[in-house]
C-alpha positions as CSV (number, residue, x, y, z in Angstrom):
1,X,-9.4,-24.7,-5.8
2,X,-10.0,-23.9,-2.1
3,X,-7.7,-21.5,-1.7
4,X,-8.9,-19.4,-4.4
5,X,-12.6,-19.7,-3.3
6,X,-11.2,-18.5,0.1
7,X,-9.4,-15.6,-1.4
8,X,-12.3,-14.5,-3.3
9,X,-14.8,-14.7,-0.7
10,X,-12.7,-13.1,1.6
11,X,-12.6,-10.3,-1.7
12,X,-15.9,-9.8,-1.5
13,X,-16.5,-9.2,1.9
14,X,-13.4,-7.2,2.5
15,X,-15.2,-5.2,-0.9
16,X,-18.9,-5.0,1.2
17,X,-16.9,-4.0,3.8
18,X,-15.5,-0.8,2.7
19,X,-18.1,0.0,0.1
20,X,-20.8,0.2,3.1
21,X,-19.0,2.5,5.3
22,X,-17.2,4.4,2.1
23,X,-21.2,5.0,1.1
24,X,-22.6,5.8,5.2
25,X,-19.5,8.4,5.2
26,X,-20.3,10.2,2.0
27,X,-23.8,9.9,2.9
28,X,-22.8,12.0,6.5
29,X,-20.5,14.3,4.6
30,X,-22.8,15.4,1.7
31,X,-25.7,16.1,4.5
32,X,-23.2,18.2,6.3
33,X,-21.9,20.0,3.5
34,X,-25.5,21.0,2.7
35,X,-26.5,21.8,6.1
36,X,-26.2,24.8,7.0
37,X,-24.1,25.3,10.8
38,X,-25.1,27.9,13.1
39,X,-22.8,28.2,16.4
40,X,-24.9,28.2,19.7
41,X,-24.4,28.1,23.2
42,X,-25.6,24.7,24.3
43,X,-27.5,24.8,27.8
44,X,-26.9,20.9,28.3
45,X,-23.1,21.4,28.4
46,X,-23.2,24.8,30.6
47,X,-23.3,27.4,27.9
48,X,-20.2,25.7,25.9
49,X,-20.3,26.7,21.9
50,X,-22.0,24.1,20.0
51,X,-22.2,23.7,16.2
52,X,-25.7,23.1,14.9
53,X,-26.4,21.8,11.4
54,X,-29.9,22.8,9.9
55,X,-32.4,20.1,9.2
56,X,-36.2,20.8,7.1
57,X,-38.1,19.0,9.0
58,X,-40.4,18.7,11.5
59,X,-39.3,19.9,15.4
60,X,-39.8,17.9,18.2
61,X,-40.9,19.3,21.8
62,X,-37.2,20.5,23.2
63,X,-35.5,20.8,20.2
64,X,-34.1,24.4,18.6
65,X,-35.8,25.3,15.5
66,X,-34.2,28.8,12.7
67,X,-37.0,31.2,11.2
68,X,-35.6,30.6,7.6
69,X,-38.9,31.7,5.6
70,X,-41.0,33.9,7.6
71,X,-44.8,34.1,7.0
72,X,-45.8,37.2,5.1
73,X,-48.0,38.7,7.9
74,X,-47.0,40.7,10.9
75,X,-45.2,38.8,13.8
76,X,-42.9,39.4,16.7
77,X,-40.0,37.4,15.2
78,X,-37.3,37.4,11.9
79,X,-35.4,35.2,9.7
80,X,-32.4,34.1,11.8
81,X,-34.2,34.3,14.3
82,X,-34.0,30.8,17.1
83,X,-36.0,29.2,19.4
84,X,-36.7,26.3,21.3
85,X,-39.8,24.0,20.6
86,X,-42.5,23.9,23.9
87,X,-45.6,22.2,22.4
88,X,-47.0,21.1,19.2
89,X,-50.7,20.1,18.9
90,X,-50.9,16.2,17.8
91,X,-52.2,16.0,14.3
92,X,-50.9,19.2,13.7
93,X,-47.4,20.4,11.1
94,X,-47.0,23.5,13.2
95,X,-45.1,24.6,16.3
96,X,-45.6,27.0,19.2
97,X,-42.3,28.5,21.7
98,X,-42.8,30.7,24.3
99,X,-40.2,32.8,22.7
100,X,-42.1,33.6,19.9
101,X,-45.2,35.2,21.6
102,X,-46.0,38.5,20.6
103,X,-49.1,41.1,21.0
104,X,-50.7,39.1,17.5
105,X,-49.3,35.3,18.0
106,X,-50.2,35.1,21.8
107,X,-49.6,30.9,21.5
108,X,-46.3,31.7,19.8
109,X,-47.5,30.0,16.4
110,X,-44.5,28.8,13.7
111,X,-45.7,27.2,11.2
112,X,-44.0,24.2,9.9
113,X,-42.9,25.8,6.5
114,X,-41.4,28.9,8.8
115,X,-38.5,26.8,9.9
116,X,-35.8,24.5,10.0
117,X,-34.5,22.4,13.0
118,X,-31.2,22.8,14.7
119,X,-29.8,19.8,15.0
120,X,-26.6,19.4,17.2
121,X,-23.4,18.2,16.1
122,X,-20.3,16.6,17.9
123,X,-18.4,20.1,17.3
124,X,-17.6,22.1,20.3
125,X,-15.7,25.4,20.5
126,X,-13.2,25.9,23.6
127,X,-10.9,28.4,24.1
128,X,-11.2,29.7,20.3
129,X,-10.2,26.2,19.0
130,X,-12.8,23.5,17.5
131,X,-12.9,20.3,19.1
132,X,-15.0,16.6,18.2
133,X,-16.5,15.4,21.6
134,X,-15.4,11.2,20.5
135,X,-17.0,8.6,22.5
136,X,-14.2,6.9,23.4
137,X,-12.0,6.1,26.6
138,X,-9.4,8.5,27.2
139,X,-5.9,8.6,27.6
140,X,-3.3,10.1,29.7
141,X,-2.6,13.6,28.9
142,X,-6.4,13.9,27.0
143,X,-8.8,17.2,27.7
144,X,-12.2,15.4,28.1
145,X,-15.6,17.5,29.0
146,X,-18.4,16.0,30.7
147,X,-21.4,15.3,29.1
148,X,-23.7,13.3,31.6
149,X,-22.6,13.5,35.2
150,X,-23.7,10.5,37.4
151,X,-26.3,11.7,39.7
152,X,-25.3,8.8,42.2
153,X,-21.8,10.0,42.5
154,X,-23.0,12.8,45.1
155,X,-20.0,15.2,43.6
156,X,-20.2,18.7,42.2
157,X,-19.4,17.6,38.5
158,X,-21.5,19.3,36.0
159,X,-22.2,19.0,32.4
160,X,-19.9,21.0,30.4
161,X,-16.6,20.9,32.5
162,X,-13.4,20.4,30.7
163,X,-10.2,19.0,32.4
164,X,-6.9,17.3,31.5
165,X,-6.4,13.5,32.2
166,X,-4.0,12.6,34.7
167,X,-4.5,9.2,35.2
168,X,-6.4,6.0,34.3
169,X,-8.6,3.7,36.0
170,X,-10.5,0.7,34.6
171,X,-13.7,-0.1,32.4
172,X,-12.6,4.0,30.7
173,X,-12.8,5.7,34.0
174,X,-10.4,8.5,34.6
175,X,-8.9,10.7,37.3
176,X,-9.0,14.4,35.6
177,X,-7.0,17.4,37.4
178,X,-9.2,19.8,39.6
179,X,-12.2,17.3,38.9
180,X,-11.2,14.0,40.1
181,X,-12.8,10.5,39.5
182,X,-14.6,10.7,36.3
183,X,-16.8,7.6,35.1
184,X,-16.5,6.7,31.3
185,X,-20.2,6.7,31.0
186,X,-20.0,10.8,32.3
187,X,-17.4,12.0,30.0
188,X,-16.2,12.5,25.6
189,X,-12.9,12.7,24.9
190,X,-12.2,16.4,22.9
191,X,-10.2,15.9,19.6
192,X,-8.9,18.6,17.8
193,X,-10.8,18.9,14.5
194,X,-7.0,19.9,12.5
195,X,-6.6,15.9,14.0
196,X,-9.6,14.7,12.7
197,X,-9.3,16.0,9.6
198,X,-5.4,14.8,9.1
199,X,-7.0,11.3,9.4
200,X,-7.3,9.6,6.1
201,X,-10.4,10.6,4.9
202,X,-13.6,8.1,3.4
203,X,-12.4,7.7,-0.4
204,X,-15.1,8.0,-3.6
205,X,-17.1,4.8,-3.6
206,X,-15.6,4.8,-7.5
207,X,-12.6,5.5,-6.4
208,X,-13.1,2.1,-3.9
209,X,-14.6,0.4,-6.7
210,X,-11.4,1.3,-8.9
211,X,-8.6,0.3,-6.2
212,X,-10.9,-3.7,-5.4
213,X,-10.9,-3.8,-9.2
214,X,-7.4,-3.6,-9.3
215,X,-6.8,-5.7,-5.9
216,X,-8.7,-8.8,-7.7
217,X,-7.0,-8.1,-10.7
218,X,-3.9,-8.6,-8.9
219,X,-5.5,-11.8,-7.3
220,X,-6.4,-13.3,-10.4
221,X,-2.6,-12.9,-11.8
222,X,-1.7,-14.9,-8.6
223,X,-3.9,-17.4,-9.1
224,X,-3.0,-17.9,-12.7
225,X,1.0,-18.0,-11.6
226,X,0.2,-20.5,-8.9
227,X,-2.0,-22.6,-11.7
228,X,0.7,-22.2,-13.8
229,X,3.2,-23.1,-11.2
230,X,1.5,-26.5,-10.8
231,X,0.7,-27.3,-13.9
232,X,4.2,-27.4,-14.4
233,X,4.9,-29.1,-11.4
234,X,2.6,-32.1,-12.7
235,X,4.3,-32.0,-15.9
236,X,7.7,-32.5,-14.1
237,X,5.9,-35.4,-12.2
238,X,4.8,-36.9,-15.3
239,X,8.2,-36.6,-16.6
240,X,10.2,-38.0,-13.6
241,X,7.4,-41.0,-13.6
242,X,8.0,-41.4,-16.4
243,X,11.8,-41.8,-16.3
244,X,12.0,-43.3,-13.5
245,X,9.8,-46.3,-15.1
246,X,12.5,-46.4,-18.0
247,X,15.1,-46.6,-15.1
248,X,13.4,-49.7,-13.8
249,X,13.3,-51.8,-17.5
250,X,16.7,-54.1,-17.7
251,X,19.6,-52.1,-18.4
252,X,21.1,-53.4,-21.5
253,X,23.9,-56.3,-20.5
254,X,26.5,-58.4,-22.2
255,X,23.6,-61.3,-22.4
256,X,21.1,-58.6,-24.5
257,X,23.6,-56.8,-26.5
258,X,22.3,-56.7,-30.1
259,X,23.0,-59.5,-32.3
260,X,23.6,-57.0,-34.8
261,X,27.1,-56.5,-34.0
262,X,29.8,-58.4,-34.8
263,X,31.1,-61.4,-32.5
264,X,34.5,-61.7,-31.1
265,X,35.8,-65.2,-30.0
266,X,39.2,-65.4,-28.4
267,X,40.5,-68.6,-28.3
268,X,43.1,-69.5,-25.1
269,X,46.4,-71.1,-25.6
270,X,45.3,-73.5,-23.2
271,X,42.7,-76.1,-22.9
272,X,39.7,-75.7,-24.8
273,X,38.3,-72.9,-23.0
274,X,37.2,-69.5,-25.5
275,X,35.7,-66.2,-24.9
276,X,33.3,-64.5,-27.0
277,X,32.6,-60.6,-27.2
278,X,30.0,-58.7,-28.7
279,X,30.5,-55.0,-29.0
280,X,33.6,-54.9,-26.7
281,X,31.7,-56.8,-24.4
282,X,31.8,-60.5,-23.3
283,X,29.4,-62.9,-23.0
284,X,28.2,-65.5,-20.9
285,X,27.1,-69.0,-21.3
286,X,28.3,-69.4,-24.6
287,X,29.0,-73.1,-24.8
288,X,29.2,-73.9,-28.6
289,X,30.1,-71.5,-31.7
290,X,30.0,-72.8,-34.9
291,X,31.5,-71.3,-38.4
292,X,31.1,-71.8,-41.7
293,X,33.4,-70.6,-44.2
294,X,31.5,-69.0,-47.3
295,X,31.5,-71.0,-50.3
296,X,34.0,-70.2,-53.5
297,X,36.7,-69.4,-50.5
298,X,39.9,-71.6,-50.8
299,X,38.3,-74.0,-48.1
300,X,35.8,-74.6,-46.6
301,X,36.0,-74.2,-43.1
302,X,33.7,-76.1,-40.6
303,X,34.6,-75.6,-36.8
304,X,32.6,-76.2,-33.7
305,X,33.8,-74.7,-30.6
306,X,32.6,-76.1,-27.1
307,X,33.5,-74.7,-24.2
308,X,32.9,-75.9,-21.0
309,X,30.7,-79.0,-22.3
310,X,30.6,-82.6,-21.1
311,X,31.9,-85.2,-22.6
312,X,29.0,-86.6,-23.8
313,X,28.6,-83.2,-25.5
314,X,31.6,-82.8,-26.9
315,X,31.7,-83.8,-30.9
């Protein structure tokens, strides 16, 4: 049936569908919920707090690296301690930062086992309250914080200012109060994590699996009341054709009432004219009746009736 082939493929990939990002959510959460976040001011948005979740592996040149298990010899840094990544040596799994040069460690040597990198997060803190920087156009009445002023704009906008939407322009660009014109390739719109966490949140891929179980469970009742449903229908169809053929046979008439019953001849007063019946009803075209009286009666009774006969015809 077409329509359940439709149905089921459009089941399965309504299934892939939410199983895929159901598994790259979980996937994002259970990496978070691992990490561990260390608030930092963030230099490319002007000093603004920015959550960083940690990451073993190995730092790239500009990136913030955590001292999370020193080296047992004497250094000019601790545990905790953060810097940013100035150079590593190709072929080579350590690090050196500026920051880290002491009297003994004059290159500022971390070695790749020493640390973890900071990786940042969309998580900014303004004005005591969290907020997710969302790539997304803004709209009226949004706070929004610039995250990559245009250069060509030849304005004083800088990366990490935070204003109020006033109104819209097009293709995302905004007018923002005591900024102006912002373009929506300069700007993130700040959501208030209490917000983002009210949304419904990714379910348990068992938890999907259990609710598209059920959905094609539910399908397949459908389909089997629908098959049902015209099953029947044929069955009716069969039946109606099958009256309606019985409809279309002669209808029993006075000329093909059974012989069985009895036969009824009324003769008229007049003439030689008769009628005959046959189960209350009366027949045409009779033209001759002939009785015979049983034998052992009184007499013997031979009568010929002609109605409506010719001369020549007549006895």
């Amino acid at each position: 049936m077409d329509w359940f082939s439709d149905e089921a493929k459009r089941a399965k990939s309504e299934y892939d569908r939410i199983l895929r990002r159901n598994i790259d959510n979980m996937a994002k959460e259970i990496v978070n919920a691992n990490a561990k976040i260390h608030v930092l001011a963030d230099e490319t948005l002007g000093g603004i707090k920015r959550e960083y979740a940690e990451v073993d592996r190995k730092a790239e040149v500009g990136e913030k690296i955590v001292i999370v298990e020193k080296a047992d010899f004497e250094e000019g840094y601790e545990n905790g301690d953060v810097f940013t990544v100035d150079r590593h040596r190709p072929g080579k799994s350590h690090v050196e930062s500026d920051e880290a040069r002491c009297g003994g460690n004059i290159n500022g040597f971390i070695l790749r086992e020493e640390y973890h990198v900071l990786e940042p997060t969309d998580i900014v803190h303004i004005d005591g309250q969290r907020y997710e920087m969302v790539d997304r156009e803004a709209e009226v009445g949004e706070r929004i914080i610039i995250v990559r002023p245009d250069e060509g704009m030849g304005n004083a906008k800088e990366a990490g200012i935070v204003g109020t939407v006033g109104s819209l322009y097009s293709a995302g660009d905004v007018c923002v109060k005591n900024i102006g014109l912002v373009l929506g390739t300069e700007y993130r719109v700040l959501v208030p994590v209490e917000a983002v966490e009210d949304e419904p949140q990714p379910a348990d891929p068992i938890d999907v699996i259990a609710s598209l179980a059920q959905e094609v469970a539910s399908l397949k009742r459908t389909v089997d009341r629908h098959r049902d449903e015209i099953d029947t229908l044929h069955k009716d169809n069969r039946t109606l054709g099958e009256e309606l053929e019985r409809l279309k046979e002669p209808k029993e008439t006075e000329e093909t009432a059974p012989i069985e019953a009895p036969l009824v001849f009324v003769q008229r007063k007049i003439g030689d004219a008769f009628d005959v019946y046959q189960d209350g009803k009366k027949l045409r075209g009779i033209r001759h009746i002939r009785i015979d009286a049983a034998e052992g009666e009184f007499t013997t009774h031979d009568i010929e009736f002609v109605s409506g006969a010719t001369e020549e015809e007549r006895p």
